[in-house]
C-alpha positions in Angstrom: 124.8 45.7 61.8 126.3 42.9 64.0 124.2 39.8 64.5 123.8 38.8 67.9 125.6 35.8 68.8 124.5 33.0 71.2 126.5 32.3 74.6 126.1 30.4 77.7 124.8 32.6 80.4 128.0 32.1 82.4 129.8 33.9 79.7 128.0 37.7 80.3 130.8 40.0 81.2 131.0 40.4 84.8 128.7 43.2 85.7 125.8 42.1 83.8 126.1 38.4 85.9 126.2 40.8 89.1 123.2 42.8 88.4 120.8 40.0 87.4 122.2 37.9 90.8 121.4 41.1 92.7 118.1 41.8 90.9 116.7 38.1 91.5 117.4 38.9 95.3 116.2 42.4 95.4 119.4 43.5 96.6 118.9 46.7 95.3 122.2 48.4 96.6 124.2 45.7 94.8 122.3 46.1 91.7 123.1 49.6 91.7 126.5 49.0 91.7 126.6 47.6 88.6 125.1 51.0 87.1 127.3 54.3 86.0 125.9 57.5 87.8 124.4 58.6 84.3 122.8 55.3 83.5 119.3 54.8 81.8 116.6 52.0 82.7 113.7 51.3 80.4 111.3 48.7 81.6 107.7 48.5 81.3 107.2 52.7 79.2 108.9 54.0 81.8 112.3 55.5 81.4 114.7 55.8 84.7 117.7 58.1 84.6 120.5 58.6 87.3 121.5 56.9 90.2 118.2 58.2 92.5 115.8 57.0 89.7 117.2 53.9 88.7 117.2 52.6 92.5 113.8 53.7 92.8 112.8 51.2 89.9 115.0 48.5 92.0 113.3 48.7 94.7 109.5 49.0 93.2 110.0 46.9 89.8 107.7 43.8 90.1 107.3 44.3 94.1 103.3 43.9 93.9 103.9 40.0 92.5 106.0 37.0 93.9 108.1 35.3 90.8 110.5 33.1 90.3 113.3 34.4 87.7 115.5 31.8 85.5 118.2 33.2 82.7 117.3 31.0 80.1 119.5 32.3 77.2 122.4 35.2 76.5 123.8 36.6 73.5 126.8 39.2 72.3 125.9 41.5 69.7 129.4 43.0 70.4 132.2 44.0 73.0 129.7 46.6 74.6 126.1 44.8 74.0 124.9 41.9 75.6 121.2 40.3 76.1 119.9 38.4 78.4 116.8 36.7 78.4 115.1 36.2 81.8 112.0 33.1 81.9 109.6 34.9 85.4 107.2 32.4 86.7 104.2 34.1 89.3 101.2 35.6 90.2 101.1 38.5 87.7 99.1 38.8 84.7 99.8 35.5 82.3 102.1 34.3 84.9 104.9 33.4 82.8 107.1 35.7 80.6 110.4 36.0 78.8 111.7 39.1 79.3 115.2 40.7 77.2 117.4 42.8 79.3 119.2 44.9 76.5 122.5 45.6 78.2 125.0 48.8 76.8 128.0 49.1 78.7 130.4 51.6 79.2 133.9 49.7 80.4 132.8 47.6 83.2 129.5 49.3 84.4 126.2 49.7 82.5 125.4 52.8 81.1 121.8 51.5 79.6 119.0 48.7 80.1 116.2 48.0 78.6 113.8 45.4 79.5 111.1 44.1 76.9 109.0 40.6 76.0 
């Protein structure tokens, strides 16, 4: 097993810094972008597969509350897996929450994310 290893948040490959940009804007086309047509989104018990799914999750994820997002910490656990830890601020339940974005990537689009306290 490889232990994660602690980066600055600058240093997330490429499409993992373009989806969380376009997620914190709710620019849901963007977002998808960063996805491959056979990707898979866990957030929340609720698994998302494909292109149609996963843009209905964009579009609805968190759309009841209004939040501030900050990405407060990354890490590598190797070439293909990255994390990245995500501080929301609002009106929802407890109002503050760290949330890990589990990234797997498959060359230079994400083929899997999971999100979880």
């Amino acid at each position: 097993m490889t232990t994660p290893t602690g980066i600055r948040p600058d240093q997330l490959p490429t499409p993992i810094r373009g989806f969380l940009a376009a997620h914190v804007a709710r620019d849901a086309d963007t977002a998808l972008r960063a996805f491959t047509s056979t990707a898979v989104v866990v957030d929340d018990g609720t698994t998302y597969r494909g292109t149609d799914e996963i843009r209905r999750f964009l579009t609805e994820a968190g759309s009841e509350f209004t939040y501030t997002t900050t990405l407060v910490a990354a890490e590598r656990t190797d070439d293909a897996h990255w994390v990245a830890v995500n501080r929301l601020e609002g009106d929802f339940p407890g109002g503050v929450v760290d949330l890990r974005y589990r990234f797997a990537l498959d060359g230079d689009l994400v083929a899997e994310l999971v999100i979880a306290p």
